[in-house]
N, C-alpha and C positions, 0 to 999 in steps of 0.2 A: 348222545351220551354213550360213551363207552365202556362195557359191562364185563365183568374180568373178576365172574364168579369164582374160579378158581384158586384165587390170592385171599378168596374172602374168608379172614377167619375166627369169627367169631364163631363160640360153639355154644350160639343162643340162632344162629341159622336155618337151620335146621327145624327148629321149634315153630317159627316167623312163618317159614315158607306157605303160600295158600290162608295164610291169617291175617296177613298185612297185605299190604299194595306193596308190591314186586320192586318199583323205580324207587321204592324209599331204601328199604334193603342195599340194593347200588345204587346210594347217594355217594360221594365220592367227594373228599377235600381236592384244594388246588392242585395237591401233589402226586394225586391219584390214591390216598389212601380212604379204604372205607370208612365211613362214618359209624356204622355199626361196631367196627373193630377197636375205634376211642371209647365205647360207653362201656363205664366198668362194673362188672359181671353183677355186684349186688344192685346197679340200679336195672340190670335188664332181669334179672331172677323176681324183682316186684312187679316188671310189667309183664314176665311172664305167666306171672301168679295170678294178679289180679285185672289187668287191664286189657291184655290181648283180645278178647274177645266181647269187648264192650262197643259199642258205635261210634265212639273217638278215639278207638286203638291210632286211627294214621293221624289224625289231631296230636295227640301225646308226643307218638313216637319222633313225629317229625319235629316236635319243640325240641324232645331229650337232643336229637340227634343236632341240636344246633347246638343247643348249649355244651354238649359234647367238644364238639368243633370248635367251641370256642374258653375250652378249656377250664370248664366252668367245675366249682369241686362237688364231692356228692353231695353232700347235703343240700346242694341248690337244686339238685336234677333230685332229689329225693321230694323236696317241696313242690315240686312240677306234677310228682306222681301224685304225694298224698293230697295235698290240694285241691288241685282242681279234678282229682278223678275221682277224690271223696264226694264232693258238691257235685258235681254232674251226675253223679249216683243217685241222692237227695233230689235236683230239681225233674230228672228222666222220671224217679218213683214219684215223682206227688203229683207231675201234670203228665202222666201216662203217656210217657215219650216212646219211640222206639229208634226211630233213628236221627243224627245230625241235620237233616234239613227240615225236622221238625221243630230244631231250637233255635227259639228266637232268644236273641242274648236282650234285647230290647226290653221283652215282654216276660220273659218265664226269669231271667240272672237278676233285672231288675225289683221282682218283687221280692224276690230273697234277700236284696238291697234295703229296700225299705221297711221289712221285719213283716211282711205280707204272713208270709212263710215260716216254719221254724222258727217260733219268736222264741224258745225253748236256747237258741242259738248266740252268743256274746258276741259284743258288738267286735268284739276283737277276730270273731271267726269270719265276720263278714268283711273285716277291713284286706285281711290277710289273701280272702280268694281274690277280690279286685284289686289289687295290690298284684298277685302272682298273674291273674288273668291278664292285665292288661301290661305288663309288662313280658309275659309272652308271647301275648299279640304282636307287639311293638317289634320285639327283638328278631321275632323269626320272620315279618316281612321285610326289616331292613335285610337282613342275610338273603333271604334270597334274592333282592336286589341286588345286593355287593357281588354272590358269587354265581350265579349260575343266569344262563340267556336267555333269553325272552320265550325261548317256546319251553325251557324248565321250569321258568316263573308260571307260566300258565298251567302249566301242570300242576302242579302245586300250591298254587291256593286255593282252590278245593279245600285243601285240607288246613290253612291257615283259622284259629281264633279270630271269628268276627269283630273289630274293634268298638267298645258300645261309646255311644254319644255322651256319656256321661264318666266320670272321675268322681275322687274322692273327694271334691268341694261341693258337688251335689246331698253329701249325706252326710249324717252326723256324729255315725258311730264310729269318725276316722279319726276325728280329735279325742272323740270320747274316751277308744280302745288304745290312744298311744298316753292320754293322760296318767288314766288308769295303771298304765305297764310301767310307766316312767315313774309313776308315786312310790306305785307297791317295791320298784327296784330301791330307791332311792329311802323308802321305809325300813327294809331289809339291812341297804346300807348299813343306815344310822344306827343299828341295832348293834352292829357287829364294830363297826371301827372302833371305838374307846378299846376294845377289848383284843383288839389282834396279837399285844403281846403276850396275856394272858393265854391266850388261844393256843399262842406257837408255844408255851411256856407246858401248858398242860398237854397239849400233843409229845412233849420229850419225857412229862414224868410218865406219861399210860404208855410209852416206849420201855423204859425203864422198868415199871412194871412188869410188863411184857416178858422182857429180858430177863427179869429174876425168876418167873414161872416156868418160862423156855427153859433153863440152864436147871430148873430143880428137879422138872419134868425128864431134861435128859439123863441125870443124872439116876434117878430114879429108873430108869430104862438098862442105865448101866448097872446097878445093884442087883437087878431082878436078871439079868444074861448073866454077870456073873457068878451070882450065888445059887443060881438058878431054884430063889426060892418062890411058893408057891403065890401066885395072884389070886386076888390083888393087894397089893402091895400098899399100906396104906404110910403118908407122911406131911409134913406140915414143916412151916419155916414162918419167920418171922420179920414182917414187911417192916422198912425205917422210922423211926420215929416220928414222923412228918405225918405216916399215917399212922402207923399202932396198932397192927391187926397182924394178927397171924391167921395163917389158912389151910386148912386142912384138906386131902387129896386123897384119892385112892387110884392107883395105875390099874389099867385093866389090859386085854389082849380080848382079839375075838372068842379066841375059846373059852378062858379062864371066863368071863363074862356069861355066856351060852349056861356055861357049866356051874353057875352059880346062880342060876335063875330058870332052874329045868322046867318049872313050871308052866311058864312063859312061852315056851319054843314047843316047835312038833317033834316029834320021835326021829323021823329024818334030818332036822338040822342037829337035835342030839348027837346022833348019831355020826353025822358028819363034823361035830364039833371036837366030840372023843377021837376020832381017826382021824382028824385032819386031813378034810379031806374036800373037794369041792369050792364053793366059798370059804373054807374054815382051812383052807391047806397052808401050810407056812409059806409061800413067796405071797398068799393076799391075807397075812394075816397083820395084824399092825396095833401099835400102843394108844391109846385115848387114856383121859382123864376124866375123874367123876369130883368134882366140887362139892367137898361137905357142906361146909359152915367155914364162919368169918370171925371172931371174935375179939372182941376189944383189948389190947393188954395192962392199959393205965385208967382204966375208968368204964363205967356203966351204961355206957351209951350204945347206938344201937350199931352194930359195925356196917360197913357197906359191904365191903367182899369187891369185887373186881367188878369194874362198873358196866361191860356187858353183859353179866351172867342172864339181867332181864330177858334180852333178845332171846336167849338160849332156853329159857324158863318157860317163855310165852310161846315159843316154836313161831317163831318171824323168821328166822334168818334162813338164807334160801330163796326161790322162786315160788315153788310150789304148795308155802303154809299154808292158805285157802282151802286144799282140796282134803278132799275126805274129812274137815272140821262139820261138825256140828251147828244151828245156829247162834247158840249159846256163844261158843266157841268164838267163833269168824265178829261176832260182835264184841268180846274183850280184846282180840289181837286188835282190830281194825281201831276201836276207842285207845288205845295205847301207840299204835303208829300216829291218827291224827294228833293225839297230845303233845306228842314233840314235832309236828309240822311235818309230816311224811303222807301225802296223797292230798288230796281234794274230797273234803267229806259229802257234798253235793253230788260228787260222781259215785258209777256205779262199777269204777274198775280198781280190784284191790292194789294196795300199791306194793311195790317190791322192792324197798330201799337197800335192802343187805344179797341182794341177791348180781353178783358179780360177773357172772355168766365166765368165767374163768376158772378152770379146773386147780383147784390146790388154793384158790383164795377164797376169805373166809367160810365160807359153804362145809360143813360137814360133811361126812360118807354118809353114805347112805345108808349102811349099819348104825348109825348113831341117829340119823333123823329118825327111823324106824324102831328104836329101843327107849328112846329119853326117857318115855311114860313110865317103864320098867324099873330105873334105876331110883336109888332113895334121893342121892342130889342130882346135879346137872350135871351129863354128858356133855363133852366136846372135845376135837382136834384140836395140839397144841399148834402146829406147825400153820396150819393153814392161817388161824385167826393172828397169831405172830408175822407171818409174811404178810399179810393184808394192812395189821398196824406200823409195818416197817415202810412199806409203799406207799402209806399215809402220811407220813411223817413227812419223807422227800418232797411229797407232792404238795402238801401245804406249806412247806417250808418255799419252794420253789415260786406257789402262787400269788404268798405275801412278803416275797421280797425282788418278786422280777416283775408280778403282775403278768406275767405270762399265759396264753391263752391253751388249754387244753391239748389242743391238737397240738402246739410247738414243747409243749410237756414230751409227748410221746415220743416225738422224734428222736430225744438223748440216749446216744448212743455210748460203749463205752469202746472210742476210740480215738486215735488222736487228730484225726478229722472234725469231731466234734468235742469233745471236752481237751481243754487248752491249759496251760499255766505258762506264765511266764512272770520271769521274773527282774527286777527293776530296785535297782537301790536295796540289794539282799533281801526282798519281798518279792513272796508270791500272789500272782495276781489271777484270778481265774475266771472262765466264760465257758459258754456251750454253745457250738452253734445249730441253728434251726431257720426253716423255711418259714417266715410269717403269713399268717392268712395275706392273700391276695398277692402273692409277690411269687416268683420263681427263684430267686438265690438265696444262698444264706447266709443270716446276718446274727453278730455276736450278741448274745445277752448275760451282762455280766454278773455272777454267782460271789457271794462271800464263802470264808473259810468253813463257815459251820455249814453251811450247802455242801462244800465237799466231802467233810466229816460224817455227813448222812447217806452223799455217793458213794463212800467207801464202803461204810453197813450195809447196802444193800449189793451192794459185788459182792463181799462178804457172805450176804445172804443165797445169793444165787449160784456161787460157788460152792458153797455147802448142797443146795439146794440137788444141782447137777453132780456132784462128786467128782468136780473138774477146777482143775487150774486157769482155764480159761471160762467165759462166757457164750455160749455157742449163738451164732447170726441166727435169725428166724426172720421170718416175713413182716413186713410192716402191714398193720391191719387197721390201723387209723382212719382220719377222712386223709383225699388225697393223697390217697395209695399210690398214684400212679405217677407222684415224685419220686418214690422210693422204692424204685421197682429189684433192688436187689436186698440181700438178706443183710442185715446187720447187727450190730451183737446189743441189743436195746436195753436197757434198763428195767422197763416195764414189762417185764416177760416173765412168761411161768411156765412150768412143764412145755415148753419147746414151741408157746404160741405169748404172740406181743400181743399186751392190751389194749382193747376197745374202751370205748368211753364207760361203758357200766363198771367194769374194775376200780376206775379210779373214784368214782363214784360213790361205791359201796366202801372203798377203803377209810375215806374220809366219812364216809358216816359214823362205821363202826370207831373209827381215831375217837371221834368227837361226842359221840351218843353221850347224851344226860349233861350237857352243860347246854343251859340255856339261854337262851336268847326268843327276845321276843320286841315287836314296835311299840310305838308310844297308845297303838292300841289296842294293846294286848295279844297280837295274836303270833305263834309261834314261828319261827325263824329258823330253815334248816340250812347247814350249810353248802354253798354251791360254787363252785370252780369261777362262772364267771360272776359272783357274788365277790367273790375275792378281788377278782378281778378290778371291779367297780370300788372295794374298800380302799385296795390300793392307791389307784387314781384320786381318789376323795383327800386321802390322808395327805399323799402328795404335794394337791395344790392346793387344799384349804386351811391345813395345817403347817405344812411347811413352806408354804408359798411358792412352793417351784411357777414357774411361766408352763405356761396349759403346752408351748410348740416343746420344751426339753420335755416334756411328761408324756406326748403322743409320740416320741422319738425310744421314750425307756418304752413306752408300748408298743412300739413296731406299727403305731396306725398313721394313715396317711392324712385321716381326714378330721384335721383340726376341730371341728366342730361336734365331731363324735368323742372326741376328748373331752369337750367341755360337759357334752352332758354327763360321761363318767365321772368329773371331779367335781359336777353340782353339789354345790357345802348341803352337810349336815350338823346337827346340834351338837355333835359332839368332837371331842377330843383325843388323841392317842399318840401310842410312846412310839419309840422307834424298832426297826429291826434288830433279828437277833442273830448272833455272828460269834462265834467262836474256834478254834484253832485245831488242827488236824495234820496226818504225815501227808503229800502230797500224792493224789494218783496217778497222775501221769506223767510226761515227760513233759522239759523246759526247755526256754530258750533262753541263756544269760545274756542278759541284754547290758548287766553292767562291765564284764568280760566282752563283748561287743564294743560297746560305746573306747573302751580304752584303746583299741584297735582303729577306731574309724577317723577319717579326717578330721578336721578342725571343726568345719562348716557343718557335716553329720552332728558334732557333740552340739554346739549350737540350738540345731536344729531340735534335737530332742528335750533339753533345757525348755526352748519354747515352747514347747510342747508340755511340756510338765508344767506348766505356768498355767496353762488352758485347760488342763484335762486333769479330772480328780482319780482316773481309779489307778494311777502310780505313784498317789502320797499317802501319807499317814496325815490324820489329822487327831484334832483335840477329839480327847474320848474313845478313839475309834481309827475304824479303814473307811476312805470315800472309794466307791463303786459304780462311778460312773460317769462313762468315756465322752460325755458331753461337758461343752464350756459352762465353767462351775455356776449352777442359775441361783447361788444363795451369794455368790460375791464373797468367797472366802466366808461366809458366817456360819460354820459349820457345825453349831450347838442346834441340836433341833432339826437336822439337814434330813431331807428321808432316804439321802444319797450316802450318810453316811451309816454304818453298821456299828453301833458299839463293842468294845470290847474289857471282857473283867480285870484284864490285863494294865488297862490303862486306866482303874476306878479313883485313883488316886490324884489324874490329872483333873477329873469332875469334881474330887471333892476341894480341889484348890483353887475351881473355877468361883466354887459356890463359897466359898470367905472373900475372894476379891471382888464377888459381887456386891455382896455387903459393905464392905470397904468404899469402891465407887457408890453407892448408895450414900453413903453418909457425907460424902464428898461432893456427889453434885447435889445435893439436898442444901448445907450450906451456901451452893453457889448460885443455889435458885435456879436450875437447867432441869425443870421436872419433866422433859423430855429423856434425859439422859437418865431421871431416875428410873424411869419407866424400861427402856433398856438392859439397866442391870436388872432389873425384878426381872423380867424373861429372859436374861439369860440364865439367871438362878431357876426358875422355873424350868426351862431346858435340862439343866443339867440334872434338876431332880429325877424328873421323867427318864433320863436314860441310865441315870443309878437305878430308879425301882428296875430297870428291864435287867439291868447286869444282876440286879439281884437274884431277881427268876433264874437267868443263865446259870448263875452261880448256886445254885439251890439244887437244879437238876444234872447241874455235873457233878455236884458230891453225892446224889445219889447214882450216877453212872458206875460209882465204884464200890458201892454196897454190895459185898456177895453174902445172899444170906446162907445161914448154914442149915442145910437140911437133916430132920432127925425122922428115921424111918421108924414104925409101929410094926414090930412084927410078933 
């Protein structure tokens, strides 16, 4: 084996050296390159945290380093670590292990199998290690079969996962724990589908919201520079008739705040709040808002106020609520997370739903986490929690109508590499393209107009944001970083870092907090990424019938059978997606300026094409959205392929007299098959009226600006 430490360059080498076996370190691909220099950085910063100096450091490493090799994403070489290095921690401490040839996988893995051990343990934790176990056994002694000669192979299994004599047909808790995870997903489901358009529907008004707070707040920023009169500045506007509340605010500044509450503060932040000076200096000083009261305009009832102020109230939002609480305390925050389905109340690890790990998304400063108790209402950043529910928006909008997977979210870039338009018969048609789980190239998913109308806001948003006419590139930090090894100008991005899975996470929570959902038994329903995911698929095939192979084709999966059990039917029923009209963002290709140009055979050719493929027609109600052979047969009422639009409410409402009309018509003729037909397609058409209605509800309030009246 030829060693050519010099080229080596990971700068996790360094660390290894004298802690590992030296020939793993120079393990080398066909090509000559190091195996250490494929594994990326955050899965070797966990081994070097926690695993390097355990007695199956070279067990691990040598798995990571295949799976590496063979391209495999983090998360899979993340499950390698936490897995079995978790358990092998567990079975070392109970049968007072110390080293690798004291573990018999036979005798000490199998009694943690058969609940010997850790009955304390779900049967799902047990399926998951012999699941990873034995599947890394497997993989790492074919590789080095495949790649390396006979006296490497000898070398190295030493350090190979003993393969045990037994599988998951030996025990019980492997049906049990997939039962189990497929109910609960499939429970969660049902909770949620009837209601997706509702969902997407209220996600645009608590935008809009949003939006009229944002603009009073800035506005209110602007009164106080200009008149430069004294804070805080108190003012109130009045929310649309829809809701009927007006709300009352008071602007503050770090000092004016400090200085209005001497009590509170020490002599030296006094003091440095008067001089401006330190934390208190004008380039870290900055505007927050203090939430009076809510109050009703047309009646006696009790007002709600904006529906996260709770979060803000109870001091949840963040990472760090738990610390320095009381036990009083940690037990009303905690009974208030678990009531809206946020942690596991069995466990003893608090949960952190709102907490983003994202600088400038929803998270307050850290002046305002440290004062709320001080103020008479609720403290909060307007900006942060505004960009968290804008990012929200996108990304539910994107999840329940592409059904797209998390990681292929993150990847939207704003370039024209990736966001596309083209246009066909004076319509624009649009896509984004992304890398799908398990594939290496990129493949188009196709977005309606109101998906770009949300791209736009958030350009918009990040332009403001940056004080730039462009979007600046930044690092991909995603899983499978090591696609996207150059900087590009991403969507999900904030203060000059792309988001992790936690952002979009916390974003959709705070969107969504206080609408509820719960199963058939009783228990609460939060909402999750690939939750959506699952609704989608569901609504799909069991509502709109699509064929399970077009449905794993809009989902970028390969494997037919993993489709099916996304669209395993639930009890319920739901409307279609929602789609509305926007100025274009990028650049086009006129494809009907084209076609005038091209041979005979070319125009032809695209003709047949349009015959096959829905997302370059209009249909009844709406835009079809999808580049696959139409799987409803031209029956495009009720289509999940198709997007409604308000524009065309008038074609539904003429759908729904003609159905009535054939109603009465084949009833006379005794076809009560054909009666049957028109009743759902009148049924259809109703369904996508109620949805145009929502659409059309939250775009008149897109242009309510309220008028703000200042108290001075």
């Amino acid at each position: 084996m030829t060693v050519l430490i010099d080229k080596l360059q990971s700068p996790f080498y360094e660390q290894l050296v004298g802690r590992v076996d030296e020939q793993l370190l120079h393990l080398q691909d066909v090509r000559g390159e190091y195996l250490l220099d494929k594994v990326i950085d955050r899965n070797m910063k966990y081994y070097v945290r926690n695993v390097v100096d355990k007695p199956w450091n070279n067990h691990i490493l040598l798995a990571v380093l295949v799976y590496a090799d063979k391209n495999s994403g983090v998360s899979t070489i993340e499950h390698i670590y936490k897995d079995l290095h978790t358990r092998l921690n567990n079975l070392f401490d109970v049968f007072h292990l110390s080293k690798m040839a004291e573990f018999d996988v036979e005798t000490h893995m199998y009694q943690y199998f058969k609940g010997s051990i850790y009955k304390e343990h779900s049967d799902n934790m047990r399926r998951v290690l012999l699941k990873q176990y034995r599947s890394a056994s497997y993989k790492v002694k074919k590789w080095l079969k495949l790649k390396l000669n006979s006296d490497q192979q000898s070398y190295f299994e030493q350090y190979l996962f003993p393969m045990p004599s037994y599988d998951s047909r030996d025990f019980s808790f492997t049906k049990s724990a997939i039962e189990q995870a497929q109910n609960t997903r499939k429970s969660e489901t049902d909770a949620i589908v009837p209601l997706l358009p509702q969902i997407r529907a209220e996600g645009h008004f608590r935008w809009n919201q949003l939006h009229r707070l944002r603009q009073a707040f800035l506005k209110a920023c602007e009164e106080a520079q200009t008149t430069k009169c004294a804070l805080p500045l108190e003012f109130h506007y009045d929310e649309p008739e829809r809701i009927g509340e007006r709300f009352y605010f008071r602007l503050w500044d770090k000092h004016s705040f400090v200085l209005h509450h001497q009590d509170q503060f020490t002599a030296s932040s006094l003091k440095a709040a008067s001089n401006r000076t330190g934390a208190y200096s004008e380039e870290k000083n900055n505007y927050f808002v203090e939430f009076i009261k809510a109050e009703r305009l047309n009646d006696d009832e009790e007002a709600e106020g904006l529906w996260f102020m709770q979060l803000f109230e109870m001091g949840v939002i963040g990472g760090g609520w738990y610390q320095n609480a009381s036990d009083d305390e940690l037990q009303q925050k905690r009974e208030l997370l678990y009531s809206w389905g946020y942690g596991d109340e069995s466990s003893t690890i608090n949960p952190v739903p709102f907490n983003s790990q994202q600088k400038g998304i929803i998270t307050p400063s850290a002046f305002i986490t440290r004062n709320q108790d001080i103020a008479e209402g609720i403290l909060f950043d307007v900006e942060p929690i505004y960009a968290g529910v804008a990012f929200g928006l996108l990304a539910l909008d994107i999840f329940t109508t592409t059904g797209a997977r998390l990681n292929e979210l993150l990847q939207i870039n704003y370039s024209k590499e990736c966001i596309k338009s083209v246009k066909v018969d004076n319509k624009l048609h649009h896509s984004f393209y992304a890398i799908p789980k398990g594939r290496d190239e990129f493949e188009s998913f196709y977005i309606s107009d109101q998906t770009m109308k949300l791209i736009a806001k958030v350009v918009k948003l990040l332009k403001y944001h940056y004080s730039a006419t462009k979007i600046p590139s930044v690092e991909y930090r995603g899983e499978r970083k090591h696609l996207f090894p150059k900087p590009k100008p991403y969507l999900f991005q904030y203060n000059n870092k792309s988001f992790k899975n936690n952002a979009i996470y916390s974003c959709l929570r705070v969107l969504l907090h206080g609408l509820h959902f719960e199963t058939q038994e009783g228990k609460a329903v939060t909402i999750k990424t690939h939750l959506l995911r699952h609704a989608f698929a569901t609504e799909a095939v069991q509502r709109q019938k699509l064929p399970i192979d077009i449905v794993a084709k809009i989902l970028h999966q390969r494997d037919v059978g993993v489709t099916g059990y996304y669209s395993e039917p639930t009890p319920s029923q739901v409307a279609q997606s929602v789609s509305d009209l926007h100025d274009v963002i990028s650049d086009y290709v006129d494809l009907d300026e084209a076609v005038l140009r091209s041979p005979e055979e070319l125009q032809q050719e695209l003709e047949e094409y349009k015959e096959k493929v829905g997302v370059f027609n209009n249909v009844l109600g709406g835009t079809c959205v999808t580049d696959f052979v139409c799987p409803t047969k031209m029956q495009c009422l009720g289509c999940q392929a198709k997007v409604p639009q308000p524009e065309k409410k008038h074609e539904l409402e003429e759908v729904i007299e003609l159905s009535k009309d054939m109603e009465k018509r084949f009833s006379k003729m005794n076809l009560p098959v054909e009666v049957k037909k028109a009743k759902a397609m009148r049924k259809h058409a109703r369904n996508e009226l109620k949805e145009i209605d929502l659409i059309e509800k939250y775009r008149e309030e897109q242009n309510y600006e309220p008028h703000i009246r200042f108290d001075k």
